[in-house]
N, C-alpha and C positions, 0 to 999 in steps of 0.2 A: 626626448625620446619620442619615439613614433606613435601615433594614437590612432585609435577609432574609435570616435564618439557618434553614436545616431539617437538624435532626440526627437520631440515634436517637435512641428514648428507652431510658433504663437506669438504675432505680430499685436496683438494686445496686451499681451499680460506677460511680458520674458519672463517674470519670476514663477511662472506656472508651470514651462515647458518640462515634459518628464522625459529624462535621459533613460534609454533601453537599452545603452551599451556604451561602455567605458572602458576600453581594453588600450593595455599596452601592445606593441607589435613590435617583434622582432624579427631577421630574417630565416630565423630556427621554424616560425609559423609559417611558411612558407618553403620551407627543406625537403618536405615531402608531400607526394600527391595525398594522404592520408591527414597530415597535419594542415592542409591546406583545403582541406576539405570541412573538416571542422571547422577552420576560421570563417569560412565563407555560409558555412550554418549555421554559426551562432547570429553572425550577420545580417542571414536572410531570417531568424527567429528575433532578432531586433527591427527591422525593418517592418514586420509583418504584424510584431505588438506596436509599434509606434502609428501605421494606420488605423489599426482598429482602436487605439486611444485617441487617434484623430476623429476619428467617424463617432465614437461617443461623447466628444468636445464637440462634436459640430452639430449633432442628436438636442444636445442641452443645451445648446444658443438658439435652435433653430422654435420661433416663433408657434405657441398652442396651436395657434388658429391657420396656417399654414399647413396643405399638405404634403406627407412625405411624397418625397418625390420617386417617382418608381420608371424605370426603365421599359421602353417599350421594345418589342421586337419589328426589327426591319420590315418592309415589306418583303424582299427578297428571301429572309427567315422566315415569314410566317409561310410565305407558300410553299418552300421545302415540308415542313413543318406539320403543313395542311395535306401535302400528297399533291399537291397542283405542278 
């Protein structure tokens, strides 16, 4: 049978990995724009818990003494940004 499986990934430890979707698929979930629309939300609500249990796996590896690391803005953003 057809599947869709979306889990973490986790190249250390596979018996860790959490699966956030396990569905069977048939071409009935795809029949209509309605029913295909659902599958592709459950999907993106799988996809979107499995980063966010990525990013608190990688929160709890990531060294005390290290800092988070924080995104800066472009130069090109800050001067929109600034009014410049």
């Amino acid at each position: 049978m057809p599947r869709i499986i979306v889990t973490t990934e986790s190249s250390t430890a596979p018996q860790k990995t959490d699966v956030l979707l396990d569905e069977l698929v048939h071409s009935v979930h795809m029949s209509t724009d309605h029913a295909a629309a659902q599958l592709v939300e459950r999907l993106a609500w799988a996809v979107s818990d499995a980063e966010v249990a990525e990013g608190a796996r990688v929160q709890q590896m990531r060294p005390r003494w290290l800092p988070e690391r924080r995104s800066r803005p472009t130069t090109r953003t800050s001067r929109v940004a600034a009014g410049v």
